[in-house]
C-alpha positions in Angstrom: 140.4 -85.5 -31.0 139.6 -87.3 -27.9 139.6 -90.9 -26.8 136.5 -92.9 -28.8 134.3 -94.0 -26.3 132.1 -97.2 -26.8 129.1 -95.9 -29.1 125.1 -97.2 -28.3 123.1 -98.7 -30.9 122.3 -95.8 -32.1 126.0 -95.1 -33.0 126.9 -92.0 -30.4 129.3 -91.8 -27.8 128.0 -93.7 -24.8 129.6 -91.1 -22.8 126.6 -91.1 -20.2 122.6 -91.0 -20.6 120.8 -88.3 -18.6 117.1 -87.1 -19.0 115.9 -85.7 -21.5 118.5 -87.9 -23.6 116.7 -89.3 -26.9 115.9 -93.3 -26.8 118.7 -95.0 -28.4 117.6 -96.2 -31.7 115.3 -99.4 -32.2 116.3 -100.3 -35.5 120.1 -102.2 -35.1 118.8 -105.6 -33.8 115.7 -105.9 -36.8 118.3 -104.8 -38.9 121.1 -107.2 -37.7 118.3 -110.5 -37.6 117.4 -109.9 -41.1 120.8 -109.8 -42.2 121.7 -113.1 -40.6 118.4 -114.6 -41.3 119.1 -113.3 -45.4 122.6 -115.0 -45.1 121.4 -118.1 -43.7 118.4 -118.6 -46.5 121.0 -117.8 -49.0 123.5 -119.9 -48.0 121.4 -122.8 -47.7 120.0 -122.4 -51.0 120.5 -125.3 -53.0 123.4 -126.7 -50.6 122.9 -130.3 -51.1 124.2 -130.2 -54.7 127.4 -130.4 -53.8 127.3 -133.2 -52.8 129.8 -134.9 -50.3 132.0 -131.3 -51.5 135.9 -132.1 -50.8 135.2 -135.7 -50.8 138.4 -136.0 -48.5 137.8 -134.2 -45.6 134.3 -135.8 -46.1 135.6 -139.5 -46.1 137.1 -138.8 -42.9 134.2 -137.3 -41.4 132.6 -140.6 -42.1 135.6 -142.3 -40.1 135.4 -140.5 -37.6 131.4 -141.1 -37.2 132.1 -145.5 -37.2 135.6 -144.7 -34.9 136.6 -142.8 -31.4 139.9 -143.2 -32.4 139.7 -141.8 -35.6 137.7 -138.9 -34.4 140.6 -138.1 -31.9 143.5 -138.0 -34.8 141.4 -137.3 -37.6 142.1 -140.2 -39.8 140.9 -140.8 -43.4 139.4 -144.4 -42.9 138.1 -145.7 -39.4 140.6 -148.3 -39.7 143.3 -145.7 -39.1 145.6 -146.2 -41.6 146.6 -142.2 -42.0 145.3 -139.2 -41.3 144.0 -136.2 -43.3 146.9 -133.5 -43.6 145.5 -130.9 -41.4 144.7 -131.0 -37.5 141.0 -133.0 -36.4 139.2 -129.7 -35.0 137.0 -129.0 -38.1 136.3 -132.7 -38.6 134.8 -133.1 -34.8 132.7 -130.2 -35.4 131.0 -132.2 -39.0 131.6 -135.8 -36.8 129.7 -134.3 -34.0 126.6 -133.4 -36.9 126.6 -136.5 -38.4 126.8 -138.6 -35.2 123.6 -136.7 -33.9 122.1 -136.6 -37.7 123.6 -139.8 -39.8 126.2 -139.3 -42.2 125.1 -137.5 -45.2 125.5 -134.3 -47.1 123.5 -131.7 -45.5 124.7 -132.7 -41.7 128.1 -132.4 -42.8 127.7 -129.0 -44.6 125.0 -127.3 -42.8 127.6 -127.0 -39.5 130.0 -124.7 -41.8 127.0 -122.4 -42.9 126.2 -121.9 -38.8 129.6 -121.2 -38.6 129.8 -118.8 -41.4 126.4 -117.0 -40.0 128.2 -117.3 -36.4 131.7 -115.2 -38.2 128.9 -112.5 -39.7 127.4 -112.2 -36.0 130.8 -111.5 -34.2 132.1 -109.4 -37.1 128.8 -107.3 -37.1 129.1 -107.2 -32.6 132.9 -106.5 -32.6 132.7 -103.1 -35.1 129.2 -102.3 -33.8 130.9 -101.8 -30.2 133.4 -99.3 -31.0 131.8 -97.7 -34.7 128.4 -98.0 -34.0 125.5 -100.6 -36.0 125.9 -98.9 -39.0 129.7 -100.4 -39.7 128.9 -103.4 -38.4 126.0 -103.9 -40.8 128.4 -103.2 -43.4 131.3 -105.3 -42.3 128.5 -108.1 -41.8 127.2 -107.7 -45.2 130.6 -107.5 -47.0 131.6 -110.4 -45.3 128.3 -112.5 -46.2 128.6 -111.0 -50.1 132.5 -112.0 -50.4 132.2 -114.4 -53.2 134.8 -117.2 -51.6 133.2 -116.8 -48.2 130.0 -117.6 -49.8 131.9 -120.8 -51.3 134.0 -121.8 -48.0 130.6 -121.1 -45.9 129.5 -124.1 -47.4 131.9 -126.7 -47.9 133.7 -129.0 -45.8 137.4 -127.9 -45.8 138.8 -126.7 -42.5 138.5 -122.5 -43.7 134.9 -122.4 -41.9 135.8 -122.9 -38.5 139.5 -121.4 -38.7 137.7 -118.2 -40.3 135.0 -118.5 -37.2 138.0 -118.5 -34.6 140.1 -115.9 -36.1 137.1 -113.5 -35.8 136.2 -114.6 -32.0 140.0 -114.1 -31.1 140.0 -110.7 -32.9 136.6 -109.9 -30.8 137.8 -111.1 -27.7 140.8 -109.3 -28.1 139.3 -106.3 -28.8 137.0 -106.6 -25.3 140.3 -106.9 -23.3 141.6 -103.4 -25.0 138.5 -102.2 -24.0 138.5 -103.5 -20.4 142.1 -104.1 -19.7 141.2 -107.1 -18.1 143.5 -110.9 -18.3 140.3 -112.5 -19.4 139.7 -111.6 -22.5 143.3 -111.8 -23.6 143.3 -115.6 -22.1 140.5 -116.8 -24.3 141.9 -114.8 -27.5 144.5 -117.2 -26.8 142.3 -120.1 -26.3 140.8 -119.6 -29.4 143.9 -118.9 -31.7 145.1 -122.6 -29.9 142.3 -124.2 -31.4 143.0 -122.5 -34.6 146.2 -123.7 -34.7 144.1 -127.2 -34.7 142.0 -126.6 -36.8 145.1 -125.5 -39.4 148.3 -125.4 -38.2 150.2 -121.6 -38.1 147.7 -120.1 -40.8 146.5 -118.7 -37.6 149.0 -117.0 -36.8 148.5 -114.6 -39.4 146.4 -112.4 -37.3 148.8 -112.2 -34.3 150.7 -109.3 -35.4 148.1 -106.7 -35.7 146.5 -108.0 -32.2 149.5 -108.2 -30.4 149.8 -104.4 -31.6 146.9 -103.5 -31.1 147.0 -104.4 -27.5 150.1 -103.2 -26.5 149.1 -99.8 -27.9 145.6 -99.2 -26.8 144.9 -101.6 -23.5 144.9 -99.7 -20.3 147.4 -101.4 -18.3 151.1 -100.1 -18.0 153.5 -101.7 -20.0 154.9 -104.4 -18.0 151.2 -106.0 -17.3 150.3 -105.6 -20.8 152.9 -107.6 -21.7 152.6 -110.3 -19.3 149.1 -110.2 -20.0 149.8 -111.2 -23.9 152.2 -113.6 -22.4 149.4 -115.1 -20.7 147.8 -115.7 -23.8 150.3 -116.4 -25.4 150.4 -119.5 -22.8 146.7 -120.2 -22.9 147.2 -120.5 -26.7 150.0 -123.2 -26.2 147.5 -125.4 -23.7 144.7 -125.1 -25.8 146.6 -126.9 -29.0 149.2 -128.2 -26.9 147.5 -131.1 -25.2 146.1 -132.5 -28.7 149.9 -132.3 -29.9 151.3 -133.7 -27.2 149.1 -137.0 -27.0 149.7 -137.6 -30.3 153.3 -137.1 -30.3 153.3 -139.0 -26.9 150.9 -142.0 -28.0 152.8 -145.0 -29.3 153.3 -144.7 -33.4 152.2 -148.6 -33.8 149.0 -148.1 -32.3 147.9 -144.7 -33.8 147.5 -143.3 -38.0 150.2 -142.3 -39.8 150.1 -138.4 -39.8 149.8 -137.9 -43.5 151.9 -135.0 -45.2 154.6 -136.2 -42.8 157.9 -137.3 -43.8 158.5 -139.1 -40.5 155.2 -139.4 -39.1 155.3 -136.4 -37.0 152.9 -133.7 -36.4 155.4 -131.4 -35.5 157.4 -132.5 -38.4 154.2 -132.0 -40.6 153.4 -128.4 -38.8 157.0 -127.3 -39.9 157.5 -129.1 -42.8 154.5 -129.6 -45.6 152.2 -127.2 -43.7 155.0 -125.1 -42.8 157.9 -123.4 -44.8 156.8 -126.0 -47.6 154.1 -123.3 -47.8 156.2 -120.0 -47.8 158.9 -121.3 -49.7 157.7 -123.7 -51.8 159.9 -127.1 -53.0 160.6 -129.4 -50.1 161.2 -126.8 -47.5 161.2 -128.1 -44.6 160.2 -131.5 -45.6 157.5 -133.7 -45.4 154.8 -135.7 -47.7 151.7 -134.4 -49.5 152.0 -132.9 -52.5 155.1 -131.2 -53.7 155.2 -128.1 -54.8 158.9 -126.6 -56.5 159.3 -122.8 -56.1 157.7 -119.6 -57.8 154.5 -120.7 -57.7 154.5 -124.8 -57.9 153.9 -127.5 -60.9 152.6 -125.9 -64.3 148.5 -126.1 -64.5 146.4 -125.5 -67.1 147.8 -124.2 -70.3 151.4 -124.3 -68.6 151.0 -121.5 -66.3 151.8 -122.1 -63.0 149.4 -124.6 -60.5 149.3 -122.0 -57.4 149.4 -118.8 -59.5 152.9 -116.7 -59.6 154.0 -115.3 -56.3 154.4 -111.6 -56.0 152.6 -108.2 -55.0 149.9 -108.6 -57.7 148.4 -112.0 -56.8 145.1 -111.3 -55.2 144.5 -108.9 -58.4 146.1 -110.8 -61.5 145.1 -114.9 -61.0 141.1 -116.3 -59.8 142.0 -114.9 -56.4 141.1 -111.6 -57.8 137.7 -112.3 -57.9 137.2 -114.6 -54.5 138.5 -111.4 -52.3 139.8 -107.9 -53.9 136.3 -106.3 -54.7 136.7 -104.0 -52.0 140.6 -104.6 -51.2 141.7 -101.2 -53.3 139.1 -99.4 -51.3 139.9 -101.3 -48.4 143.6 -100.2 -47.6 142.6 -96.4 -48.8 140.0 -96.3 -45.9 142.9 -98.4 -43.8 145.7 -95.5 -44.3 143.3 -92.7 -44.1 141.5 -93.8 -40.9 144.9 -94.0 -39.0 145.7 -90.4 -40.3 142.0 -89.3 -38.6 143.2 -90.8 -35.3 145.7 -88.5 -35.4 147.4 -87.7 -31.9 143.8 -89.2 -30.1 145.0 -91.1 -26.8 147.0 -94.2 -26.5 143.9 -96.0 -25.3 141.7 -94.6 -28.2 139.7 -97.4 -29.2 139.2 -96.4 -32.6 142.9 -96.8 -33.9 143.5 -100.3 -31.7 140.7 -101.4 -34.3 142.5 -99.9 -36.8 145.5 -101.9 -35.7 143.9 -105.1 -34.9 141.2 -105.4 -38.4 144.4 -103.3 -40.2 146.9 -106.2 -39.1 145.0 -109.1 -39.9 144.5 -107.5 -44.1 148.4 -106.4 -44.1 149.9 -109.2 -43.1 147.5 -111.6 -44.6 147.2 -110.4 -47.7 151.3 -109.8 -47.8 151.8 -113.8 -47.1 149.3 -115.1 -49.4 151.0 -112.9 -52.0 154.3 -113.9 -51.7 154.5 -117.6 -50.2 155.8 -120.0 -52.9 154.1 -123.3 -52.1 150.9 -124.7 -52.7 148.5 -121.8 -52.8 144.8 -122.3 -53.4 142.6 -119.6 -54.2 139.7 -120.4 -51.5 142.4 -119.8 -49.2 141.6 -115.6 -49.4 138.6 -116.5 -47.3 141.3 -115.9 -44.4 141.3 -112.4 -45.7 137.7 -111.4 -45.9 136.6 -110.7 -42.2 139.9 -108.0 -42.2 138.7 -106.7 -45.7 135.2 -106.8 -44.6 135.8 -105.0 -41.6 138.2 -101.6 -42.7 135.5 -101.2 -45.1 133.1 -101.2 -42.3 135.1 -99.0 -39.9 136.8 -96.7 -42.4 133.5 -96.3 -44.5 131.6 -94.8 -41.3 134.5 -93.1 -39.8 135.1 -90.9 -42.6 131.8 -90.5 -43.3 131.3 -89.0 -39.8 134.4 -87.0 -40.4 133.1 -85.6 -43.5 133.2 -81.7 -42.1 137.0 -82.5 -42.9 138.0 -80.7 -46.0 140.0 -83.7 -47.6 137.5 -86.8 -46.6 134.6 -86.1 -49.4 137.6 -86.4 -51.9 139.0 -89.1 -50.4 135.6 -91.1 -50.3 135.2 -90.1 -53.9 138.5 -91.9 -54.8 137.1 -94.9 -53.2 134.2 -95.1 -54.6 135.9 -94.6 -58.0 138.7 -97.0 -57.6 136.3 -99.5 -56.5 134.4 -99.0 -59.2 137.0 -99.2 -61.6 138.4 -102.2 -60.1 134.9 -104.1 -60.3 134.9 -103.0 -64.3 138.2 -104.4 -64.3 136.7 -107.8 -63.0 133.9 -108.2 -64.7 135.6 -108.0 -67.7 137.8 -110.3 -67.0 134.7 -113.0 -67.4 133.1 -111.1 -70.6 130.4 -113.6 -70.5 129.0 -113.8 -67.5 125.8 -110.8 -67.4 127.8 -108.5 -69.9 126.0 -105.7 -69.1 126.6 -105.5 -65.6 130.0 -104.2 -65.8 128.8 -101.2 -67.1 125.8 -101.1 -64.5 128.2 -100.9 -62.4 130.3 -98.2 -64.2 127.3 -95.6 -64.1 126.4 -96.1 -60.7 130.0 -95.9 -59.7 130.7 -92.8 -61.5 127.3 -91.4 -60.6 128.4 -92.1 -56.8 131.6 -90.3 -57.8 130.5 -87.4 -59.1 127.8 -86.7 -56.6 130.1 -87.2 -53.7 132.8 -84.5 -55.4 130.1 -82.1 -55.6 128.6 -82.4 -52.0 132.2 -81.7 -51.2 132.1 -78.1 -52.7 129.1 -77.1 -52.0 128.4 -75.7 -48.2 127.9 -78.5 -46.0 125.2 -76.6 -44.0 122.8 -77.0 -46.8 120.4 -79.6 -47.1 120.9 -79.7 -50.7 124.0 -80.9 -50.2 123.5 -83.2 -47.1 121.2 -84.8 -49.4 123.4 -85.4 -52.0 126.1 -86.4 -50.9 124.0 -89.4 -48.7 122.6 -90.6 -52.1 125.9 -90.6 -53.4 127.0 -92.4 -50.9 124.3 -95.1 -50.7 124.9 -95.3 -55.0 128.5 -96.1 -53.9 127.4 -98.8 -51.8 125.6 -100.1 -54.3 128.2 -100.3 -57.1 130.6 -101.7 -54.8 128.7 -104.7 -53.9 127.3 -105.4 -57.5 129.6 -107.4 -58.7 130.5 -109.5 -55.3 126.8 -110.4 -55.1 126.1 -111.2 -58.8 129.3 -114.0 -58.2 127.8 -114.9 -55.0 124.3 -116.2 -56.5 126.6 -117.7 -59.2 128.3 -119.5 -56.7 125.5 -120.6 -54.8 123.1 -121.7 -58.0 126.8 -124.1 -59.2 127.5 -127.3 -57.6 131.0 -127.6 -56.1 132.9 -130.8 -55.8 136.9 -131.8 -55.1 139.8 -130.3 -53.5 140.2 -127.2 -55.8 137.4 -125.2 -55.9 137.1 -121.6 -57.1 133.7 -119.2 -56.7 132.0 -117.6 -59.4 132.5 -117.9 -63.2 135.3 -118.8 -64.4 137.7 -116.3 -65.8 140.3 -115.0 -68.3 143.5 -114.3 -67.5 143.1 -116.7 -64.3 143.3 -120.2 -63.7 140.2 -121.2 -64.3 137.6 -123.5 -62.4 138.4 -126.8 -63.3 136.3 -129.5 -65.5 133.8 -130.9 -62.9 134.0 -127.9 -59.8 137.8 -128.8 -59.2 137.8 -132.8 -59.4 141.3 -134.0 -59.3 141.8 -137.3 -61.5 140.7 -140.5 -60.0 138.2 -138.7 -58.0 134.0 -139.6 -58.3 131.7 -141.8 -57.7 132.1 -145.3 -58.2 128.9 -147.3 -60.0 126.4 -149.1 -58.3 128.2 -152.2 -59.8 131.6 -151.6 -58.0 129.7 -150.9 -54.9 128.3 -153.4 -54.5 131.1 -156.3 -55.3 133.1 -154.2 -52.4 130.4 -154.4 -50.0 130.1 -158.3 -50.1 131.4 -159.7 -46.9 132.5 -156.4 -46.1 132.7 -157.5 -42.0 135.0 -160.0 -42.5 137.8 -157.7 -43.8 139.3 -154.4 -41.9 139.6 -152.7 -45.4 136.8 -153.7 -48.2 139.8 -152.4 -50.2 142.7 -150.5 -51.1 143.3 -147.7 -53.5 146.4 -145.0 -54.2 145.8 -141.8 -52.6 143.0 -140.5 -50.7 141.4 -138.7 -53.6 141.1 -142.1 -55.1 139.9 -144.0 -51.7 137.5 -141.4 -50.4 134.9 -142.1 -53.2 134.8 -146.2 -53.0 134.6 -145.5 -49.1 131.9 -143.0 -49.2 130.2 -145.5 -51.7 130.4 -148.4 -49.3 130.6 -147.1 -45.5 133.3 -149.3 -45.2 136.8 -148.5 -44.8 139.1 -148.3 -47.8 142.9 -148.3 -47.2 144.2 -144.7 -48.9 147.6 -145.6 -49.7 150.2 -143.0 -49.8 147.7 -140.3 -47.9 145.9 -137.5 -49.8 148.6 -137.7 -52.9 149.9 -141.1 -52.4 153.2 -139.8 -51.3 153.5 -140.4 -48.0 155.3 -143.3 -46.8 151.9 -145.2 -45.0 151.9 -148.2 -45.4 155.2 -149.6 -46.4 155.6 -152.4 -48.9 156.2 -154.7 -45.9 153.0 -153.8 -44.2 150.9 -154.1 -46.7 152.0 -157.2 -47.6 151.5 -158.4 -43.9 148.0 -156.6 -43.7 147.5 -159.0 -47.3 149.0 -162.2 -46.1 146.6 -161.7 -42.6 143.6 -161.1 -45.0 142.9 -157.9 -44.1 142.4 -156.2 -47.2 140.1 -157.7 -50.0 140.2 -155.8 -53.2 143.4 -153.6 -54.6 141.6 -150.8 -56.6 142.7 -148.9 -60.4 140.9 -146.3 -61.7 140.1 -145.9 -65.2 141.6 -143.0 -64.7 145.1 -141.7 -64.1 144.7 -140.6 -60.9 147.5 -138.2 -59.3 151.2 -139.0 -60.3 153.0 -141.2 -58.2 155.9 -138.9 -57.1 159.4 -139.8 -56.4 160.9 -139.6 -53.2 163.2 -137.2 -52.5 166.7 -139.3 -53.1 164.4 -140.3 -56.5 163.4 -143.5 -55.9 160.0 -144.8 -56.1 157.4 -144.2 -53.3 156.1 -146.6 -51.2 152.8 -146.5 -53.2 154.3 -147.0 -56.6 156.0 -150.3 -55.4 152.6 -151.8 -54.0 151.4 -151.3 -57.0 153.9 -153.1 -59.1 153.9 -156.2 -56.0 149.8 -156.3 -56.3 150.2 -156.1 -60.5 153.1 -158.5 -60.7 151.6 -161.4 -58.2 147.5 -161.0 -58.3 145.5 -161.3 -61.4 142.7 -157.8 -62.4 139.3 -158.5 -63.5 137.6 -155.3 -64.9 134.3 -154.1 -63.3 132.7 -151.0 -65.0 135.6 -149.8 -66.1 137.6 -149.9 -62.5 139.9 -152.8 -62.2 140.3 -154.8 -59.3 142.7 -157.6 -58.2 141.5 -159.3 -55.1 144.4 -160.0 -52.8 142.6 -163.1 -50.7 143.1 -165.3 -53.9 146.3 -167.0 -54.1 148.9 -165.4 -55.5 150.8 -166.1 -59.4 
């Protein structure tokens, strides 16, 4: 085999054009603008009904629309009590939208479905370059018909824009194997620094199989190929480093609280909470938010574990299952075999640096979400989809091309049939939901099978057989994507709401989509009635009021425009305020109303020698010296009246 050359639109080698050459093909750029144009209408559909989404990235949005200073540290209320437990890059990109637009639903969502159309686009222009349009039609379309990227596309947690950057870094990177050239590596490392601030090291996942893939296939020597991801490794460092810096430089009395910090600490909270707390579960590393005590976290649901059980089999066994491994089986198949057709091609072959690169990012993504012990959601896999969404572009069309090879057909029969089998798997596992598509979806696959395992017998030359196995293969196609579309319109045509969201219907043998599209108690919209007893001389406090926990805050800020002090951060854990400033912030009359759900609302944990948190003792201060009245249900104890 020789070195793969770049490939026109029309998917040859662009080896050179002479006369007499056919026109390349006119069809790619219809085709791609009616795929985007198809994602965008779709993911648009019926986007307004959920609402603000995670209410607490939303409630910061908000802050940072009314607050410079919030927008710069990402903090929940404009008052800048704390900060959201993540880095501020995916809030300036919905702050920017609602600062142009107003703050409301559709200006804060409609900036993650660009960004989800903009992923598509680069997937579809990075495998098109090397495969040809056909795989990057494919790798667009899986990636557009992946039931959680369908979800994440439109909602307002940070998984948009990291997903967005992980695919430009993996493009860019890509051009500089091509070109050998410093640029292309520098802004890969541009853009994995503003991943990292958009959320923290997840970015790092892809690093691996770029960093391999470079220092295989790029067509420097050695030395400057290392130097070169040096380079980016430094352009990587400035382009996060400068945000990290001023906020660990910039005086802690005149800045939020980092929430999920132990010490108020970025770094702390980068290496602690969003850190090893992550990969090894309990309080490794340290750090506030919520805790989360090895093999898989707190008990959920029917006292199976919150974040799943950790292991090899937890994209296939728990709800993750369904957001991600459609094509996964399929997709490492078609990994392993395409490596094994690039056989002893040249170390610049471009063909198995995509391999490496798209090959990386699924391995080692896939292995961390499997195993790490902390808090796991399963929207998380949308991290996963571009690398699954792009082997099964690549290694669908390479092996297709390849097909003269006597053990491909079989091999692209087992794919077909394993992904089959592995959708009838899934769609049993919600019995309920279109019963009859599972075994749709079980002819077509075996169909596929079948015909594909035939055309492999019979002569190749003939045209009976050419035609054959092409049907076969666009039957395949079909019954792979099935079942990831039918959970797609689900998801779309079902309002999402809260921090734990999960696409599709729910299912058994999973944890299951929680009662109101993953509300966490204490979250929701406060009445009309409560509204409007905060919003009365709402410009003569700092905070209208003050509740435990973001979750609880966000609504009643939402509600009101005004700021609402989350004590405690996102769970109430974190040490912001202390006893001794809120009680300050009360005796300067800064706060008017102390806020209790009807509801339970998250625990209030323990600190880690045991004793009570900083929000469970303002709580007994406000109850023990102020006086609740009841309105609709919430109680309030308003802190400007004297106290018993």
């Amino acid at each position: 085999m020789t070195t793969a050359a770049p490939v026109t639109e029309n998917g040859d080698d662009a080896v050179g054009t002479v006369v007499g050459d056919p026109p390349p093909s006119r069809w790619p750029r219809p085709a791609l603008a009616m795929l985007l144009l198809a994602t965008a209408a779709f993911w648009t559909i019926g986007l307004s009904q959920n609402g603000w989404g995670n209410s607490f990235y939303a409630a910061a949005v908000q802050a940072g629309t009314d607050d410079w200073k919030a927008f710069l540290f990402g903090s929940s209320d404009a008052a800048n009590t704390i900060t959201v437990d993540k880095p501020p890059a995916s809030l300036w990109v919905m702050e920017i939208s609602t600062r142009v637009f107003g703050v409301d639903s559709w200006a804060i969502l409609l900036p993650q479905v660009l960004l989800g159309i903009a992923s598509v686009a680069l997937l579809y222009a990075s495998v098109r370059r090397v495969f040809g349009p056909a795989a990057g039609l494919i790798a667009g379309a899986v990636l557009a018909l992946t039931p959680v990227a369908t979800l994440m596309f439109r909602y307002d947690n940070p998984d948009a824009l990291l997903v967005f950057l992980m695919v430009a870094a993996t493009w860019a990177l890509l051009r500089g194997v091509e070109s050998g050239r410093t640029r292309w590596v520098l802004l890969c490392g541009a853009l994995i620094g503003v991943g990292f601030l958009t959320k923290q090291l997840q970015v790092m996942l892809i690093m691996p199989g770029l960093a391999a893939a470079y220092v295989v296939a790029a067509p420097p020597r050695l030395r400057t190929r290392l130097l070169q991801l040096l380079a980016g490794l430094a352009a990587a460092l400035v382009s996060a480093g400068w945000w990290v810096a001023l906020v660990e430089l910039w005086p802690r009395a005149n800045r939020p609280y980092i929430g999920g910090s132990s010490d108020n600490s970025f770094l702390q909270l980068t290496l602690g909470y969003n850190g090893l707390g992550r990969i090894l579960g309990g309080g490794a590393g340290g750090g506030g938010g919520l805790p989360a005590p090895p093999g898989g976290g707190p008990d959920g649901p029917g006292g199976a574990p919150m974040f799943g059980t950790a292991g090899i089999t937890r994209m296939f066994s728990t709800a993750s299952a369904t957001q991600i491994s459609w094509l996964l089986p399929a997709a490492l198949l078609l990994l392993a075999a395409g490596l094994v057709l690039c056989g002893r091609t040249a170390r610049t072959d471009l063909t198995r640096a995509s391999y490496l690169a798209w090959g990386g990012w699924l391995l080692v993504t896939g292995l961390v979400f499997s195993f790490m012990s902390g808090i796991f959601h399963d929207y998380y896999t949308v991290a996963l989809a571009p690398g699954v969404a792009a082997v099964a572009g690549i290694g669908s069309v390479h092996l297709w091309r390849h097909r003269e090879i006597r053990w491909v057909p079989p091999l692209l029969a087992l794919s077909a049939a394993t992904t089959t089998g592995w959708a009838w798997v899934l769609l049993g596992r919600s019995p309920d939901f279109v019963p009859a598509l599972r075994w749709i979806v079980l002819a077509l696959g075996a169909a596929a099978t079948v015909g594909l395992l035939v055309g492999a017998v019979r002569p190749a030359s003939t045209s009976a057989a050419g035609n054959l196995t092409t049907w076969a293969a666009g039957v395949a196609v079909a019954a792979a994507l099935a079942g990831p579309v039918a959970f797609c319109i689900h998801t779309v045509g079902t309002a999402h709401t809260g921090p734990i969201i999960v696409a599709g219907p729910s299912m058994n043998g999973g944890l299951p989509e929680p009662p109101g599209g993953g509300q966490l108690p204490g979250q929701g919209t406060p009445s009309a009635k409560v509204s409007e007893v905060l919003a009365a001389d709402a410009e003569r406090y700092t905070w209208v009021a003050a509740a435990i926990g973001s979750i609880e805050a966000s609504g009643y800020q939402l509600a009101t425009g005004d700021s609402v002090m989350p004590i405690g951060g996102f769970a109430g854990a974190d040490p912001a305020p202390t006893v001794q400033q809120f009680q300050q912030y009360v005796g300067e009359g800064r706060i008017h109303y102390f806020l209790e759900s009807p509801h339970p609302g998250m625990p209030a944990f323990p600190t880690e020698s045991g004793a009570k948190s900083e929000s469970s003792q303002i709580r007994d201060w406000v109850t023990q010296h102020y006086t609740a009245t009841s309105v609709d249900g919430v109680t309030l104890y308003d802190l400007t009246v004297s106290p018993h």
